[in-house]
C-alpha positions as CSV (number, residue, x, y, z in Angstrom):
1,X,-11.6,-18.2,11.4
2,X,-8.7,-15.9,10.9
3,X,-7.6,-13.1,12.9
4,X,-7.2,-10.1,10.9
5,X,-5.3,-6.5,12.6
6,X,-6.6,-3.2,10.7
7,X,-4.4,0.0,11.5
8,X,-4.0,3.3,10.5
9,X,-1.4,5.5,10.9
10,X,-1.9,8.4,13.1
11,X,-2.2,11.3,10.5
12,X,-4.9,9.3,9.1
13,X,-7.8,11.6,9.8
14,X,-6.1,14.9,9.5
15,X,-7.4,16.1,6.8
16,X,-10.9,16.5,8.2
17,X,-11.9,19.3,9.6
18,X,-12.9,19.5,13.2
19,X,-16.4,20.2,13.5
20,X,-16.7,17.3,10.9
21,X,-15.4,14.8,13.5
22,X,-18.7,14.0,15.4
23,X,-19.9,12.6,12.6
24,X,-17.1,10.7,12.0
25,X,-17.1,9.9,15.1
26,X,-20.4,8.5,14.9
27,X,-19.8,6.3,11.6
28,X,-16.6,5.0,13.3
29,X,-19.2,3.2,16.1
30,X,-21.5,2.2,13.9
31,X,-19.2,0.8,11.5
32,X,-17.9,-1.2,14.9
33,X,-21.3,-1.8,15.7
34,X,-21.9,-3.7,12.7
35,X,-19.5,-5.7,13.4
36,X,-19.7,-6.7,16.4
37,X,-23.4,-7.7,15.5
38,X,-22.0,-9.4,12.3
39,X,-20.1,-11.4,15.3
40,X,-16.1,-10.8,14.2
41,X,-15.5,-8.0,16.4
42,X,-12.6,-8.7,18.7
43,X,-11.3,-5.7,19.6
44,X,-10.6,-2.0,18.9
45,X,-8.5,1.3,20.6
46,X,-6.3,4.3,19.7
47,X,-3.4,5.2,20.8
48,X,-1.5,8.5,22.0
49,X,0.3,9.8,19.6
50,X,4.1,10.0,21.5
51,X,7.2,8.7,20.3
52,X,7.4,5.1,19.4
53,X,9.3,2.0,19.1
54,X,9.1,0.1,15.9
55,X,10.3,-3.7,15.9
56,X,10.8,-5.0,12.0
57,X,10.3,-8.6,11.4
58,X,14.3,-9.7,11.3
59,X,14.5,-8.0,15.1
60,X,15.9,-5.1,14.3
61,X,14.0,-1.8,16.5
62,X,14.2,2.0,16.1
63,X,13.4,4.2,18.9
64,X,12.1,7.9,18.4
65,X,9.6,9.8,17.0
66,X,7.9,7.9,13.7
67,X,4.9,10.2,12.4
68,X,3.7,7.4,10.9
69,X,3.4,5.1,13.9
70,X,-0.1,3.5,14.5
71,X,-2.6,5.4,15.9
72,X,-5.4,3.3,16.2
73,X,-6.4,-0.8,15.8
74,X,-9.4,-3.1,15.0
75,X,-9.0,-6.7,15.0
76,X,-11.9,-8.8,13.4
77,X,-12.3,-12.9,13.2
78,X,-13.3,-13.6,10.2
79,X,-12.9,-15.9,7.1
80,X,-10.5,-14.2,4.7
81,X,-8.3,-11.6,3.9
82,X,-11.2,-9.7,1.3
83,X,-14.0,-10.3,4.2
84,X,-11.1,-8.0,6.4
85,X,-11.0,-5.5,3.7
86,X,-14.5,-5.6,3.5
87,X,-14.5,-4.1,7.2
88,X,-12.2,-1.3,6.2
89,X,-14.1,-0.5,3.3
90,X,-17.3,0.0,5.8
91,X,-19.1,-2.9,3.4
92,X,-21.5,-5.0,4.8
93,X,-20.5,-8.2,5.8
């Protein structure tokens, strides 16, 4: 199988308001639950927001503060690029 990354950047959730985030909260480990018992769970963390590096493909890096820099990461083993997008989606797989 294929390793697939999922991010999102780290202003991703800041539209919800905060004493909806337990519950989100909740659905974001259930939703890992699933699939770590659907066995493509690899891995999965956040990150502090704080100024980042961000290295493009040809090499090139810029330093600094980038409000859009990853916040969080899953990575999932699976078959195909729709069964990733599947995971995001919080479909069953």
């Amino acid at each position: 199988m294929t390793r697939y990354l999922i991010t999102f950047p780290s202003n991703a959730m800041d539209h919800i308001p905060d004493e909806e985030m337990p519950e989100v909260a909740r659905a974001a480990h259930a939703c890992c639950q699933e699939l770590i018992d659907a066995g493509v769970y690899v891995l999965s963390g956040g990150l502090d927001d704080q100024p980042a590096s961000v290295v493009t493909a040809d090499g090139s890096v810029t330093h600094g503060p980038n409000p859009n820099a990853v916040s969080g990461i899953t990575i999932v083993d699976v078959a195909s690029r729709e069964e990733a997008a599947k995971c995001v989606r919080q479909e069953r797989l």
